[in-house]
C-alpha positions as CSV (number, residue, x, y, z in Angstrom):
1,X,2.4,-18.1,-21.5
2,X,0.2,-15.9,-19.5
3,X,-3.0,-15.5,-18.3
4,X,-5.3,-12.4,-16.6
5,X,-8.0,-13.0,-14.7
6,X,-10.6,-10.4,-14.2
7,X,-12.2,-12.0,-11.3
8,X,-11.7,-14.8,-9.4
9,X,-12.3,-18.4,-10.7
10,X,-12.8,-21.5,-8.9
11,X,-10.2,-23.7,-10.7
12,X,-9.3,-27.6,-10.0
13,X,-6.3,-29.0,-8.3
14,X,-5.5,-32.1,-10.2
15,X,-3.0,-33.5,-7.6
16,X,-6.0,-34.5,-5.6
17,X,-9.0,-37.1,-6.5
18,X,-11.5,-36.2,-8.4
19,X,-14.0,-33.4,-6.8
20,X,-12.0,-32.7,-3.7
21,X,-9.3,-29.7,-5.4
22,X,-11.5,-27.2,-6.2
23,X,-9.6,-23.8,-5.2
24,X,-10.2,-19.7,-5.9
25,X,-7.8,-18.4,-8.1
26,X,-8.0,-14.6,-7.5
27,X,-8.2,-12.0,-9.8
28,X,-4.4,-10.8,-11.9
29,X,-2.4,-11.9,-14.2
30,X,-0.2,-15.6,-14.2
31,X,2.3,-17.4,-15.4
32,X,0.7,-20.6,-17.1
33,X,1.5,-23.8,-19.1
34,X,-0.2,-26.5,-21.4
35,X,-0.2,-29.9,-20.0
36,X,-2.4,-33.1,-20.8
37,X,-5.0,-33.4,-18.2
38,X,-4.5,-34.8,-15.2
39,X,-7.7,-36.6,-14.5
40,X,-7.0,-38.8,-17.6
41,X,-9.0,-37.1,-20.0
42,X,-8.0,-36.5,-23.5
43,X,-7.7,-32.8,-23.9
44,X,-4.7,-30.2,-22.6
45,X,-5.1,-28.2,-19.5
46,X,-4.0,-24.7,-18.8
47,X,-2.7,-24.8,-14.8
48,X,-0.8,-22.4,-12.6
49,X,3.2,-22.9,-13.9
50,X,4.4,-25.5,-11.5
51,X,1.2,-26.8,-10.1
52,X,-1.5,-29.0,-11.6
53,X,-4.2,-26.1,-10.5
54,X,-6.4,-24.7,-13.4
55,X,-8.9,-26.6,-15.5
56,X,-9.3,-27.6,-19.5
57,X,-7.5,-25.0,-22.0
58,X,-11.0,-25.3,-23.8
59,X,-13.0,-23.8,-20.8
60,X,-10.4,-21.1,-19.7
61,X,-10.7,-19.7,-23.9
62,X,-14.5,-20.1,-24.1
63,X,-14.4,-16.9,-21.6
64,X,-12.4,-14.5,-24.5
65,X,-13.9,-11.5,-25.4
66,X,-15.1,-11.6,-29.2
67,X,-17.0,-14.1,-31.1
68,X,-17.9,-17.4,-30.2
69,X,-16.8,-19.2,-33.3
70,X,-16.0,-22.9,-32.0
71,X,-19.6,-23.8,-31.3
72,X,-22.2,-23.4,-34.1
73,X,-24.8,-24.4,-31.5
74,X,-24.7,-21.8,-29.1
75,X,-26.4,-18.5,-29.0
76,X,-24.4,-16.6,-30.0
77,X,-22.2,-17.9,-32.7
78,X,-20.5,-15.4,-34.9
79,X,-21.8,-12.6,-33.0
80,X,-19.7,-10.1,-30.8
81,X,-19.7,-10.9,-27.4
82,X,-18.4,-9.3,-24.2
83,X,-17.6,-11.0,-20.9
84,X,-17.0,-8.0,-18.8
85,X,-15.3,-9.7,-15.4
86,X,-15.9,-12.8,-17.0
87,X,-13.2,-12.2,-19.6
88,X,-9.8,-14.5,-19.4
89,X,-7.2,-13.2,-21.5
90,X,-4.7,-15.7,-22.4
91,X,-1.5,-14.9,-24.1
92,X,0.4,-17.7,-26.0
């Protein structure tokens, strides 16, 4: 599994406590993998392979260019939607 960044992104290390892992992962392309969260929540992550850097897999998708079609509530729901530098691309 992969992942591009188009910019840096501050990301979390999960090895350390809460609030004091917050890196910059710069912009390119990754090697990634799923793993349940390490701050005990109950939801998969999407880290740097081998490290527990990265954050939930539902934020890093949220960023895909397209439509947002998980969140009725937002905005723009069902309409196209373009995150420039923003953009994560995320290949399972």
């Amino acid at each position: 599994m992969t992942m591009t960044l188009r910019r840096g992104w501050e990301a979390t290390d999960g090895s350390k406590p809460k609030g004091e892992g917050v890196t910059t992962i710069p912009a390119g392309t990754y090697e990634i993998e799923r793993i349940p969260c390490p701050l005990g929540y109950d939801c998969n992550w999407l880290v740097l392979k081998g490290t527990f850097i990265g954050a939930s897999e539902a934020f890093w998708r949220q960023w895909r260019n397209g439509e947002i079609a998980s969140n009725p509530e937002h905005p723009n729901f069902g309409k196209p939607i373009d995150w420039d530098e923003f953009e994560v691309v995320i290949q399972d």
